[in-house]
Structures are given as structure tokens and as C-alpha cells.
N, C-alpha and C positions, 0 to 999 in steps of 0.2 A: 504494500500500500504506500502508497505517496504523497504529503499532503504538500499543497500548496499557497502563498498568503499572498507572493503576487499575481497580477495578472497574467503578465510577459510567458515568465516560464509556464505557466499553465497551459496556454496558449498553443505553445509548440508541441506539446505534448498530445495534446489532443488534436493539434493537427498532424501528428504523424500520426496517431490511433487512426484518423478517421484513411489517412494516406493508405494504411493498411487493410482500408474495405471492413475497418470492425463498425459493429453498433454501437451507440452510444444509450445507456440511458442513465436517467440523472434523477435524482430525491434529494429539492431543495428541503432545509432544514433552518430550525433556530438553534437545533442542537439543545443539550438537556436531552437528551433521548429515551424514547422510552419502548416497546414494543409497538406503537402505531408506526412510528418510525419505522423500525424494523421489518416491519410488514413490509414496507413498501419497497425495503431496499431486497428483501427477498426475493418480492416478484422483480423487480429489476435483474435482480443476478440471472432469474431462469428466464429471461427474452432476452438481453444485453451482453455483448461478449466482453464489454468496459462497462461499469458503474462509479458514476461518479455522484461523490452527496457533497453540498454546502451546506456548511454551520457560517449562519451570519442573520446576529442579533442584529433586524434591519432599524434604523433607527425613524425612517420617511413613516411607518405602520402603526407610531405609536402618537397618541394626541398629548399633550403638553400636561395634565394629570395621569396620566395611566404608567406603568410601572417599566418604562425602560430600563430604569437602574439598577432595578430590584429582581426581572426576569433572570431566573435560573441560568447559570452559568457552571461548568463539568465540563472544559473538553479535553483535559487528561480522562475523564470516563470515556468521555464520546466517540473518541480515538481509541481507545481498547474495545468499542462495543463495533464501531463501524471494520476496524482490523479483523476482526472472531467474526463479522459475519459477511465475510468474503469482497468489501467494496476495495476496488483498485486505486481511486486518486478521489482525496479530500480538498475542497479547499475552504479556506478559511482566512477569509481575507478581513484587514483591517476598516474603519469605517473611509477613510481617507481614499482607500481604491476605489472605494465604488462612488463616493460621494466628495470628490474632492472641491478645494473651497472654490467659488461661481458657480456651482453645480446648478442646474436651472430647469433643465428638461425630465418633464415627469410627463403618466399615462395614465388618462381619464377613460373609463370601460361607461361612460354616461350613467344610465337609468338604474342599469343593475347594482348601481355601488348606494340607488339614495335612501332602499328599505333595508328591513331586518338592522343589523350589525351595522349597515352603512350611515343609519338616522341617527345613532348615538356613538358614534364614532366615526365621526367628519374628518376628510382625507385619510383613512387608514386604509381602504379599497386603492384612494391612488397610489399609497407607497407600494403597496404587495403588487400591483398593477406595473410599477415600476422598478422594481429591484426585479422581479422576473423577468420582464424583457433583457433585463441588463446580464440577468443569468445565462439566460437561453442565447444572448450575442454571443458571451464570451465561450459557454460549454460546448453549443451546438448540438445537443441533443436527439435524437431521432424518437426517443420517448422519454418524456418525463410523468414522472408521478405525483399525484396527491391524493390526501384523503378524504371520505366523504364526511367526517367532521367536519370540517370547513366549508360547509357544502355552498356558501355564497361566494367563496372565495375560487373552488373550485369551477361553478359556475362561469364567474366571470372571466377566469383567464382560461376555457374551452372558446368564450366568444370575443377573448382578446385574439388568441391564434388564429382564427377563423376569419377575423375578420383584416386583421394585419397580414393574413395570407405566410405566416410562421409554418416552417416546414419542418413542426413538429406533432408527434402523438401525445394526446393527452387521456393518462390515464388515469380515474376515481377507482380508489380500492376500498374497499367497505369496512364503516368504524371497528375500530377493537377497544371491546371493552376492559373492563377490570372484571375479577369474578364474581363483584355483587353489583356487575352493570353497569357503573360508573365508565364514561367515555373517557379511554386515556389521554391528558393530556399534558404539558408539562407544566400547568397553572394546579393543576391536582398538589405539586407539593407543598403551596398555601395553607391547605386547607388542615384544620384541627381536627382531633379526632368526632369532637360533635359536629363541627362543621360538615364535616366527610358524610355522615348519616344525612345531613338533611340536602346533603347535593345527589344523594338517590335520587328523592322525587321527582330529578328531572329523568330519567330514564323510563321510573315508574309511570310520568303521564304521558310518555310517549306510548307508551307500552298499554296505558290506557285508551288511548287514538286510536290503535293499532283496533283494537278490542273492539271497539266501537263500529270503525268502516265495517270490519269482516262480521258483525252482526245485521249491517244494511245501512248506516246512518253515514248521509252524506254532507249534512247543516255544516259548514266551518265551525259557524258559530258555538252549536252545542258542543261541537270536539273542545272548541278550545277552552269552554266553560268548565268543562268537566276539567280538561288537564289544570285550569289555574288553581282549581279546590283541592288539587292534591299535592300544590305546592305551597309548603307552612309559611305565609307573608308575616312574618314575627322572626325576634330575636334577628337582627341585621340579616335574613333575608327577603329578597325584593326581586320580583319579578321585570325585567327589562321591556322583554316583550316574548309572545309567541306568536304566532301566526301563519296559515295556511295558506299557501303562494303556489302558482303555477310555476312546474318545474324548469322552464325557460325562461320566461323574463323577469319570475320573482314579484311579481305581482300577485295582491291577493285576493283570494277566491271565496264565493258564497256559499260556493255547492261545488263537491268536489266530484269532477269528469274525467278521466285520465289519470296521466300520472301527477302526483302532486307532492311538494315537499312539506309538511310539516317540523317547523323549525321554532328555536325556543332559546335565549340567553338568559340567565338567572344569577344575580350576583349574591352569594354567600359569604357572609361575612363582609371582605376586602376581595376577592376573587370570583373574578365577572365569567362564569362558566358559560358553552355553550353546548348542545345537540340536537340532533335531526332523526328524522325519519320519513321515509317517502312510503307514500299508498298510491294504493291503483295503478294502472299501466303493463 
């Protein structure tokens, strides 16, 4: 394994990999890793004859309160976890690479950045927006990965590539949880041990949606009434939002026809958690 922090030599590298007719595929990261992670670099290994993951705590994703300082940092772990699970070139570059000073040009995905996650967290769509393209110039990927936790995120950089005419594959791999449900994430090590209990609920009223469509009920509304009663609005937690959106443009829906995403952020304690689940389709 190889890790990298500038751009230059990385560069070369991956343009002999590709001189050599290998594939590339790539698992952007914040690093902190945890098995979702993992996941993805997994399936990367078994399509990709090169895997390459970035760890880079982006700083354009986070708004002026929210916890850039604070977000988990391990990449003596991350580096013994990405080495054991077969990935060839790391990079890890400083903030100054990717962002040096006049930096100016960023990437607006419109519509889909201005619900869910995008309404309470203004310009964090366009940094993720924009540190990806900056990824995919420099790695050149033939497939990269994400998860369907991020399912807005995901979203929108399928109709960043698509419509930027990016000549990559974009692959959603399906949440992995913890064993009492909880959706892995690296904000999970926030949380206290009562805190932890009461960030179930968001699994559990997914799991209640879930419950509801495959008995016949299509209302948004009554889905989403039942999921908020099963999430305790006491003791510092607070509901952000939930809401049932059409799986393409994230818009929300009355009556669910198709496929549909059912999505949720719930902030416990200090730790603004999110997850999803889709019906129909």
C-alpha cells in the first residue's frame, strides 16, 4: 500500500496504473473508519484491479457551528485498517492541496442540495459537491463508491456525473448497521451510552414505515406521524426533520407511487445523526 499527501506524485502513479489498462476504483472517505467504510472498499477490491480510498476531513462541508475541529480523527488506525483490507494507494492530503489560498471555484448540484440535510445545513451539499469533482480530476476513477446513508449526498453526485458528463461509475452500497440497528457512522462515537439507546428510534421508525407501506398504507403523512411518536423529543433530543421524497429529485411526496426515499436527521444530545430507507419500486 502506498499513501500519498501530495498531489504530483499521486498523479503519476495513477497515470501509469491506468497506462497499464488496470481499473480504477476509488472510496472517498473522512477516515475515522468504521465497517461502512469497509464495505465499500471491499466491493471495490472485487471489481477494481487498483483501489484507491481518501481520508480528507473536507473543511468547504462543514457550516461555521458544526464540529470540524472536533470530527474524529485515527489515521494511524485508518492506515492499519485500509493496509489488512487489501487497498493499494491512500491519499491523504493536506487542507492546502486541495484548497489553497484564492481558492474560489466551487459546484452547485441546484435543487437537490435545498431539502432534507441541504435546508439546515447551507452550503454543505456544495462543498461535498466540490471536493468530489476535485477527487475524481485528480484519481480518475472508473468506479467510485458511496453509501446509501448519505442517501442525499449520494443522490446528488449520480446527477453531478451525469450531468457534467464525468466518465465515471457511481456506485450506492446498502447501509450497514451496528447489531442493535444503529447506522454506522463515524459521529456514532459522540454518543453516551444513554444517548446511544435513544438514537435506536431512528432505525426503529424506519422500521416502522417499513411496516406500515407492506400493510397497504400509502399517506406520507400518516408514515411520518407514526415515525415522529417513536422518537422521544425530551432530554436534548430533537427531531430535524423526516420526510418522504421522491427518489430522484428529493422532493416531497403525498402518496407514495414508486420508488420513494424515506429519510430522517435527529440530533441526540450534541450529534446530529442521520438515516434512510426506501419503499416501493
Amino acid at each position: 500500500m502506498r499513501a500519498y499527501k501530495g498531489i504530483r506524485s499521486l498523479v503519476k502513479e495513477i497515470e501509469a496504473t491506468k497506462r497499464q489498462g488496470k481499473t480504477i476504483g476509488f472510496v472517498p472517505t473522512m477516515g475515522c473508519l468504521h465497517d461502512g467504510h469497509l464495505s465499500l472498499i471491499r466491493k471495490a477490491r472485487r471489481d477494481a484491479d487498483c483501489v484507491v480510498v481518501s481520508i480528507f476531513v473536507n473543511p468547504a462541508q462543514f457550516g461555521p457551528n458544526e464540529d470540524l475541529k472536533k470530527y474524529p480523527r485515527d489515521i494511524k488506525r485508518d492506515l492499519g485498517l485500509l493496509r489488512a483490507s487489501g487497498v493499494d494507494i491512500v491519499f491523504a492530503p493536506g487542507i492546502k492541496s486541495l484548497y489553497p489560498d484564492k481558492f474560489s471555484t466551487y459546484v452547485d448540484v441546484g435543487d437537490l442540495t435545498s431539502g432534507l440535510c441541504g435546508a439546515s445545513r447551507p452550503g454543505h451539499f456544495r462543498g461535498v459537491a466540490t471536493i468530489v469533482v476535485k477527487l475524481f480530476n485528480i484519481i480518475k476513477p472508473g468506479i467510485a463508491y458511496f453509501g446509501q446513508k448519505d442517501a442525499q449526498q449520494a443522490i446528488l453526485i449520480k446527477k453531478m456525473v451525469h450531468d457534467l458528463n464525468m466518465d465515471v461509475k457511481i456506485k450506492i452500497m446498502p447501509i450497514i448497521r451496528e447489531k442493535d440497528g444503529l447506522a454506522m457512522s463515524s459521529r456514532n462515537k459522540y454518543l453516551s451510552s444513554q444517548e446511544r439507546k435513544k438514537a435506536l428510534s431512528l432505525n426503529r421508525s424506519l422500521e416502522s414505515a417499513k411496516d406500515l407501506y407492506k400493510k397497504g398504507e400509502r399517506d406520507s403523512y400518516k408514515i411520518i406521524k407514526k415515525m415522529q411518536g417513536m422518537i422521544p423529543q425530551n432530554n436534548g433530543t430533537k427531531i430535524d426533520y423526516i420526510d418522504v421524497v421522491d427518489i430522484e429529485d428529493l422532493k416531497s411526496v403525498k402518496r407514495i407511487s414508486g420508488k420513494t426515499l424515506v429519510a430522517l436527521a435527529v440530533k441526540v444530545g450534541k450529534t446530529r445523526l442521520i438515516d434512510n430507507t426506501i419503499l416501493g419500486g
